[in-house]
N, C-alpha and C positions, 0 to 999 in steps of 0.2 A: 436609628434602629427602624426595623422594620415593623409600622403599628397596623394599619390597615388594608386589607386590597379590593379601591373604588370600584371595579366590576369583576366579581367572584366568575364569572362564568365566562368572559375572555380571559383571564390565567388559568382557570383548567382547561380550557381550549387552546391555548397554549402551551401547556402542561403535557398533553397528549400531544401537538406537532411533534414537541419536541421526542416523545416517545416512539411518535409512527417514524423518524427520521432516522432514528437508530435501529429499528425494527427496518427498516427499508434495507440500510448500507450492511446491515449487521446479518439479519436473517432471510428476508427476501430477495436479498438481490443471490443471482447464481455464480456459483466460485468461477466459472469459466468465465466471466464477465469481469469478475475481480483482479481475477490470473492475468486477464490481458492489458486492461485498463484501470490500476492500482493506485499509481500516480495522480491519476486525473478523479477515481472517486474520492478517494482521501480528499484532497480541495475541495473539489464539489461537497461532498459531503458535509465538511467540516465546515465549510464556510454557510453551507445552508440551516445546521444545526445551530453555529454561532447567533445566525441571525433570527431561529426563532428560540433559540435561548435568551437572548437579550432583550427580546420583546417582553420574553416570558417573565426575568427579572424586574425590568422596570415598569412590569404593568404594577407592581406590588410600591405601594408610594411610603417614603423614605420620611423620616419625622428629625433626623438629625443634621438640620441645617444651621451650619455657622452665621457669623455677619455678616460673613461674605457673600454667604446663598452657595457655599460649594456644603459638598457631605460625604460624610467618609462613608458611606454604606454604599452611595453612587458609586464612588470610587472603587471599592471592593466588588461593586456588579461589574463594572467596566472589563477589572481585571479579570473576572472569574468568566466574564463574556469571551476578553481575545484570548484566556488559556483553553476555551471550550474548544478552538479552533487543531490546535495542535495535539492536545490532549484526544479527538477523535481521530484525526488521518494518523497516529499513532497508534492509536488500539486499532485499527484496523487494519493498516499494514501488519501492527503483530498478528491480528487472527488470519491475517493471508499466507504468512509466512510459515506459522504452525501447521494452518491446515495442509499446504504444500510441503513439509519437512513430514508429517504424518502421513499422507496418499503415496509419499515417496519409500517410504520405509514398509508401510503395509503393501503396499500393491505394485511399488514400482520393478518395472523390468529391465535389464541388463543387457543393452545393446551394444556395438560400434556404431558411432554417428563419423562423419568426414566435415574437417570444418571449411565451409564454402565462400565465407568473408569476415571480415572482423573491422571493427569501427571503435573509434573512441571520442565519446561523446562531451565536450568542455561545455564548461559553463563559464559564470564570475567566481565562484566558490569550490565547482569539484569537477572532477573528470572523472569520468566510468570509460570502462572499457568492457565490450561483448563478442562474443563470436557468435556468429549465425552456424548451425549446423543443419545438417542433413540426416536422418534416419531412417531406418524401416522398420516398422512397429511387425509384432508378434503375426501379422497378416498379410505380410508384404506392403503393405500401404506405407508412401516415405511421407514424413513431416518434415518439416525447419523449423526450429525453435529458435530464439536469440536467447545467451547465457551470459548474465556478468560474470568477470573475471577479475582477476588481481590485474596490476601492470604489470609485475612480473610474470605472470603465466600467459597473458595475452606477448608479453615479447619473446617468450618463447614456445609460440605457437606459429602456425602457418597454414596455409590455403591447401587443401589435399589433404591435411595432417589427420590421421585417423584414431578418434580420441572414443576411451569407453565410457560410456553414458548410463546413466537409470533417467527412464521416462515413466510417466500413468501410461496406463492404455485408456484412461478414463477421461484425462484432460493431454490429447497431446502435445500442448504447448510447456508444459510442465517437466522442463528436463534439468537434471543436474549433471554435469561433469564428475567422472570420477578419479581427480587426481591424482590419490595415492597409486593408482593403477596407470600413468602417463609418464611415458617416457621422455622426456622434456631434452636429452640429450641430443636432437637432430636439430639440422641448421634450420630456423626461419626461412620462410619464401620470401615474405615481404616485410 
């Protein structure tokens, strides 16, 4: 169990990294920066919070050692350290998601985009599939977005294929497809 912690004032200084960490990914940093690069803060993040989360744990010293010298309280910090990792790039991905299904319903606009390429992206574990489109927001000004897809709406989709869209005008990279409204009956290009 947990009996005493030998420097009170490195665990609240830890206490607080761990605060400012979440307050960084969570409320300072700006959605357009999240919208683009989501994948890569979730990691970052999560992995930077792990590591002064585990700090933060183990500065607090453990009184429950076996014969062995192992202790189940270690152990429970251990795990509670590498669930910290997944546990944040998940809540953050959800607050990315939310906030973009929200901007999209309150503010988003109803365009035709053309789609100008499509890729699909393998890994060891999963394949996505995106189209890159083209649009012209509310001012005449065109964007490109990239949108996941199904594999099946990506195979029946094609280069020129002129597909209706809701974008922000506030973040133009934030587009969604609007399916129900896609004709999917015409032959693929590619």
């Amino acid at each position: 169990m947990l009996q005493k912690i030998p420097n009170p004032s490195k665990t609240i200084g830890l206490l607080i990294g761990c605060i400012l960490v979440v307050l960084l990914f969570f409320k300072w940093l700006p959605m357009t920066f999240l919208s683009g690069w989501l994948t890569l803060a979730a990691i970052l993040g999560g992995v930077l919070f792990a590591v002064v989360f585990f700090m933060f744990l183990f500065s607090m010293e453990s009184t429950d050692y076996a014969e062995d010298g192992g202790s189940n309280t270690d152990m429970v910090k251990g795990i509670l350290g590498i669930l910290s990792i997944f546990v944040f790039g998940y809540m953050l991905i959800s607050k990315e998601t939310k906030f973009e299904s929200k901007e999209l319903t309150k503010n988003g606009k109803y365009t035709t985009a053309v789609i100008v390429d499509g890729s699909v992206l393998r890994s060891r574990r999963n394949t996505s599939h995106q189209l890159k489109v083209r649009y012209k927001n509310e001012a005449g000004e065109v964007h490109t977005s990239k949108v996941l897809v199904s594999p099946a709406q990506y195979d029946r989709s094609y280069i020129g294929m002129k597909i209706p869209i809701i974008y922000s005008p506030s973040y133009p990279d934030m587009v969604r497809i609007e399916f129900q409204k896609v004709n999917f009956n015409q032959v693929p290009a590619y």
